[in-house]
MOPAC internal coordinates of N, CA, C and O (Angstrom, degrees):
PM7 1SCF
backbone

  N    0.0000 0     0.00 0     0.00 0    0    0    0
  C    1.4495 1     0.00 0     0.00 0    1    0    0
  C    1.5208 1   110.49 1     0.00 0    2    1    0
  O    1.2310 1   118.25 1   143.62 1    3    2    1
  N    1.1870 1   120.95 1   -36.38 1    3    2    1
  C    1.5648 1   138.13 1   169.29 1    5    3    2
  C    1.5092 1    98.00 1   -30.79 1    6    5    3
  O    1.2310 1   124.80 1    95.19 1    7    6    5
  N    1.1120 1   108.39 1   -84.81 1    7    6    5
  C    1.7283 1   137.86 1  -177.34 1    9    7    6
  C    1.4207 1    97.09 1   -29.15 1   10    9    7
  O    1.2310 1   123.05 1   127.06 1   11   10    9
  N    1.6155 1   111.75 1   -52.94 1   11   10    9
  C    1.9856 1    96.16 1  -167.79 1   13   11   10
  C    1.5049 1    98.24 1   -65.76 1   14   13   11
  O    1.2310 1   122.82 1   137.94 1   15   14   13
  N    1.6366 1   112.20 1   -42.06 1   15   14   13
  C    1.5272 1   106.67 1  -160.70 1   17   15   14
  C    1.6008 1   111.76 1   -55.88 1   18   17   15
  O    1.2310 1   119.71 1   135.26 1   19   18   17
  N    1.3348 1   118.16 1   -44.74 1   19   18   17
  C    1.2151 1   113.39 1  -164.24 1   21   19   18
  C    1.8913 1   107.71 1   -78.75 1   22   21   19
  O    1.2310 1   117.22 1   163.20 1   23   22   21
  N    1.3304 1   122.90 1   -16.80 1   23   22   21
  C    1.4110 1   138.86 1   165.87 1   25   23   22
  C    1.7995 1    79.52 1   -50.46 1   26   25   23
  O    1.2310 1   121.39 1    90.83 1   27   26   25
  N    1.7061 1   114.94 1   -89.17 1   27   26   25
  C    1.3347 1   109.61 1  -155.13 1   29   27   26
  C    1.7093 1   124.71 1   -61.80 1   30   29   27
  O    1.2310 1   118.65 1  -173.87 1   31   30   29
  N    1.6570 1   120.18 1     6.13 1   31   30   29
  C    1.1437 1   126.49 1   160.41 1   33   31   30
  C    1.5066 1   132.33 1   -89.58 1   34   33   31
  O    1.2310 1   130.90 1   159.24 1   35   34   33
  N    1.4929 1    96.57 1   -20.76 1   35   34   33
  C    2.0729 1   118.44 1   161.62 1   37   35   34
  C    1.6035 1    97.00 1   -50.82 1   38   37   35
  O    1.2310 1   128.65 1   110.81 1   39   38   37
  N    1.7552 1   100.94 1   -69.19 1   39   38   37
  C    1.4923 1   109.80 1  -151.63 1   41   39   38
  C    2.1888 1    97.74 1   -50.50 1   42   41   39
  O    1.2310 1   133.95 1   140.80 1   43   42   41
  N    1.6281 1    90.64 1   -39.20 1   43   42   41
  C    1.5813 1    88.55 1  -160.13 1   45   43   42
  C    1.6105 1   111.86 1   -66.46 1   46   45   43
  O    1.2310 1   119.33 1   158.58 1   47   46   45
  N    1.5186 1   118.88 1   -21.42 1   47   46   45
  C    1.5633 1   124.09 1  -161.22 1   49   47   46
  C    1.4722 1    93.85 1  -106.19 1   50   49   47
  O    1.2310 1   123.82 1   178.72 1   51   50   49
  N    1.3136 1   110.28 1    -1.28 1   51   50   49
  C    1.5631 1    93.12 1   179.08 1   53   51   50
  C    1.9249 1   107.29 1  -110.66 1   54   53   51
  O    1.2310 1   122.95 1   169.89 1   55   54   53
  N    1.0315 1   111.94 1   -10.11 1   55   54   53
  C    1.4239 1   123.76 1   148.58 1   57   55   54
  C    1.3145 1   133.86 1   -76.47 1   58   57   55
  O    1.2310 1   128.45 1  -173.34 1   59   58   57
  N    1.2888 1   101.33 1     6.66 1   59   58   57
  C    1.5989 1   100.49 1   170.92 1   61   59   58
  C    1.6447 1   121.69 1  -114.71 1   62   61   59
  O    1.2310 1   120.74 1   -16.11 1   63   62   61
  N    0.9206 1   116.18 1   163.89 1   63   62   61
  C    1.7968 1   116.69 1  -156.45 1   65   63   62
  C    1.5239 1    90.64 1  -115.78 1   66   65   63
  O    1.2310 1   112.14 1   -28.54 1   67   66   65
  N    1.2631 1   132.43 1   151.46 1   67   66   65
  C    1.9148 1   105.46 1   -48.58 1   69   67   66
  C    1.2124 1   121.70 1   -73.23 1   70   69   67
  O    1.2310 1   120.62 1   -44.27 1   71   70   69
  N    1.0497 1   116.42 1   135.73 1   71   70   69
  C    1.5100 1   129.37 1  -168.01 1   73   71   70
  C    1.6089 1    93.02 1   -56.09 1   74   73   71
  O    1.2310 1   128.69 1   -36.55 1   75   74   73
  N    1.5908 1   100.86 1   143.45 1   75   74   73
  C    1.3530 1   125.00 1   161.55 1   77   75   74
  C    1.5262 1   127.53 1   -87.50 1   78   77   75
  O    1.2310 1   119.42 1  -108.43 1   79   78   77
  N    0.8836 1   118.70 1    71.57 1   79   78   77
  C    1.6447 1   124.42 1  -145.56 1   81   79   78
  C    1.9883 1   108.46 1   -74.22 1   82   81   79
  O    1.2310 1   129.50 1   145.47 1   83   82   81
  N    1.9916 1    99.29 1   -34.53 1   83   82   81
  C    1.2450 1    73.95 1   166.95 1   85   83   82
  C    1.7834 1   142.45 1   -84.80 1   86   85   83
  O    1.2310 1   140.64 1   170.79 1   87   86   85
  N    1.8658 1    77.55 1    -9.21 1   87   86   85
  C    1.9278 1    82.29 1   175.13 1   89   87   86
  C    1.8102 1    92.41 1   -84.30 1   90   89   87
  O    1.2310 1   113.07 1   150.80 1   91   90   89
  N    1.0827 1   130.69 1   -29.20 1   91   90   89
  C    1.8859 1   102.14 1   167.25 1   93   91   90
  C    1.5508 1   113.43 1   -44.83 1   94   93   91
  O    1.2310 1   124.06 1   121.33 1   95   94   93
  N    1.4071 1   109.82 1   -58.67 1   95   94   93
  C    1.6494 1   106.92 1  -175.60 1   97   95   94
  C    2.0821 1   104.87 1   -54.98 1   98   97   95
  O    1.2310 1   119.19 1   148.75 1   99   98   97
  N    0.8507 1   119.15 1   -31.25 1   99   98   97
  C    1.4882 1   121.27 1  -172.87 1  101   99   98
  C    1.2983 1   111.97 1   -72.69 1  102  101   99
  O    1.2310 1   116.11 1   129.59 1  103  102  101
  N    1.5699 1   125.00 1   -50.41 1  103  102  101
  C    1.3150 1   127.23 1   135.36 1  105  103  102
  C    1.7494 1   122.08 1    -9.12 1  106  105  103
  O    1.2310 1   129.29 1    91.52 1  107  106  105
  N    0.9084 1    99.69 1   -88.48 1  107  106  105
  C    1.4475 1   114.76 1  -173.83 1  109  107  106
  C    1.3149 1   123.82 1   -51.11 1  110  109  107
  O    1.2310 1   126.84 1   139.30 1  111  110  109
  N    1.1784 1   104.46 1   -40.70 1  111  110  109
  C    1.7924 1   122.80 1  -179.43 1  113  111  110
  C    1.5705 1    96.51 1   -56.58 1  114  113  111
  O    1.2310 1   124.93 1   120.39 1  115  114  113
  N    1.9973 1   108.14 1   -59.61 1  115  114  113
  C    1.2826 1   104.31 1  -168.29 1  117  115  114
  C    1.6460 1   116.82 1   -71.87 1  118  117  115
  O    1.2310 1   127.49 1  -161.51 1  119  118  117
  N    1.2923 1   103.18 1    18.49 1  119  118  117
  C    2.0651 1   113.97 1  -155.84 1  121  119  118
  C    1.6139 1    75.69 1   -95.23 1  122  121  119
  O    1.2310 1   120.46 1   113.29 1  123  122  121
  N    1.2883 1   116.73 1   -66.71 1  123  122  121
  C    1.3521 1   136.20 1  -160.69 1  125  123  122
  C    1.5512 1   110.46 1   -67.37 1  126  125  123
  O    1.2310 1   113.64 1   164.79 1  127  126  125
  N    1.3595 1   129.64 1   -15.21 1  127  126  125
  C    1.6960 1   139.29 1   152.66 1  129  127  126
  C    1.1069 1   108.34 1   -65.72 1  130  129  127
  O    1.2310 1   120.14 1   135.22 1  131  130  129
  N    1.2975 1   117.33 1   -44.78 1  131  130  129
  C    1.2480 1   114.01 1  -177.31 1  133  131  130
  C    1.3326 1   121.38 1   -59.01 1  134  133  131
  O    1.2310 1   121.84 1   130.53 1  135  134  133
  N    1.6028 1   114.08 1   -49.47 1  135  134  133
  C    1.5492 1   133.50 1  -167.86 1  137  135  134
  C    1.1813 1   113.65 1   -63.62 1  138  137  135
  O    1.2310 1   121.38 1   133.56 1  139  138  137
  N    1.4569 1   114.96 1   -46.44 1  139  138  137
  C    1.1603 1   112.16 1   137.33 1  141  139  138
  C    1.5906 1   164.02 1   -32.17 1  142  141  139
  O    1.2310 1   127.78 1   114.74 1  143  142  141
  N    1.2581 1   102.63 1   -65.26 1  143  142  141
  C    1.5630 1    97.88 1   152.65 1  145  143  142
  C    1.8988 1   123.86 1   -59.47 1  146  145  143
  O    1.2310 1   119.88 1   147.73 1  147  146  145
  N    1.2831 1   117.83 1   -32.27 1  147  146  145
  C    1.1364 1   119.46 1   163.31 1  149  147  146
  C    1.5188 1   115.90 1   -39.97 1  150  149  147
  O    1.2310 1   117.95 1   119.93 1  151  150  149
  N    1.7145 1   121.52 1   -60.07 1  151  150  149
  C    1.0278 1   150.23 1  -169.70 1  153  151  150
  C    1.7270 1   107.46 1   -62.09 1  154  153  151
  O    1.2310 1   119.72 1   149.75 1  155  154  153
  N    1.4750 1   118.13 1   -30.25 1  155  154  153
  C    1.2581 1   126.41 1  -164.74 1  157  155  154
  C    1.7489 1    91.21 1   -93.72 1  158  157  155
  O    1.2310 1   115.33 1   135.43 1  159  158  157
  N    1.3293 1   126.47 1   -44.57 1  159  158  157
  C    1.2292 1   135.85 1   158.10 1  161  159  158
  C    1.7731 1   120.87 1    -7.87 1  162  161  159
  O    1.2310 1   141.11 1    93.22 1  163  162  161
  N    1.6017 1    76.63 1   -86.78 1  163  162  161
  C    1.4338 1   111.47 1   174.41 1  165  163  162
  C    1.6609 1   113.11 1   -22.60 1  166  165  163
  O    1.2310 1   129.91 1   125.10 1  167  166  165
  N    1.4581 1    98.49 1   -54.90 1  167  166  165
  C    1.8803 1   125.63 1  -145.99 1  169  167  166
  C    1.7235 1    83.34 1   -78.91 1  170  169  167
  O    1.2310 1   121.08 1   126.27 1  171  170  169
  N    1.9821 1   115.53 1   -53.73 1  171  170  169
  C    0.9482 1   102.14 1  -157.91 1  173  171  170
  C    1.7661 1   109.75 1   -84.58 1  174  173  171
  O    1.2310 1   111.25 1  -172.08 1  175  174  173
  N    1.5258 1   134.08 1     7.92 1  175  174  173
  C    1.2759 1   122.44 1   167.54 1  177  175  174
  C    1.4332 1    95.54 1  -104.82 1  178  177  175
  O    1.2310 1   105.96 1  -170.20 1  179  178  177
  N    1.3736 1   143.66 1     9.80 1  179  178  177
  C    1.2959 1   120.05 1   155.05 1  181  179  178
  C    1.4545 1   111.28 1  -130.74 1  182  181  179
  O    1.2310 1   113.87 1   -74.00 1  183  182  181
  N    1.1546 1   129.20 1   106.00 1  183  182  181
  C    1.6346 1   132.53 1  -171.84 1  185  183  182
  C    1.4011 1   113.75 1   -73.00 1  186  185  183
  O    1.2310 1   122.32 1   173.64 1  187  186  185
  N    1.2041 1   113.17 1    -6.36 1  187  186  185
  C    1.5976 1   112.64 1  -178.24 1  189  187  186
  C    1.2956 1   136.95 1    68.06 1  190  189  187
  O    1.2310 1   126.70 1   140.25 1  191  190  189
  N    1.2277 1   104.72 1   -39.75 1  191  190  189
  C    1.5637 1   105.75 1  -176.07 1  193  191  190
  C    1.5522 1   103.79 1  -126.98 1  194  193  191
  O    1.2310 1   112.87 1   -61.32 1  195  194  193
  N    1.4042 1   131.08 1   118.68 1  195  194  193
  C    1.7083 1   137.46 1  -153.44 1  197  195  194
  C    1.4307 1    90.34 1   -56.90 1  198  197  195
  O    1.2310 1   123.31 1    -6.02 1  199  198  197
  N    1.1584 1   111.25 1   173.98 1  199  198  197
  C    1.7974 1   134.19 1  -173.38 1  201  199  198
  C    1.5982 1   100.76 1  -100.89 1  202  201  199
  O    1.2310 1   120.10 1   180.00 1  203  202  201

């Protein structure tokens, strides 16, 4: 749920005049921690290849 919120706080801070560019980059950085650990998740409840 993290992940959508901070998606719908990019769209909202980057539509606003004048853009706040370093909370966009702060946004994003933490968008992309996130995607990540999700991603590391993922890898470690399915190993892919049998034991």
């Amino acid at each position: 749920m993290e992940h959508a919120d901070l998606d719908a706080l990019i769209d909202i801070a980057a539509g606003q005049i004048p853009l706040d560019e370093l909370m966009i980059r702060r946004l994003k950085k933490r968008r992309l921690h996130l995607r990540d650990r999700i991603n590391r998740l993922h890898r470690s409840l399915d190993p892919g290849e049998p034991a």
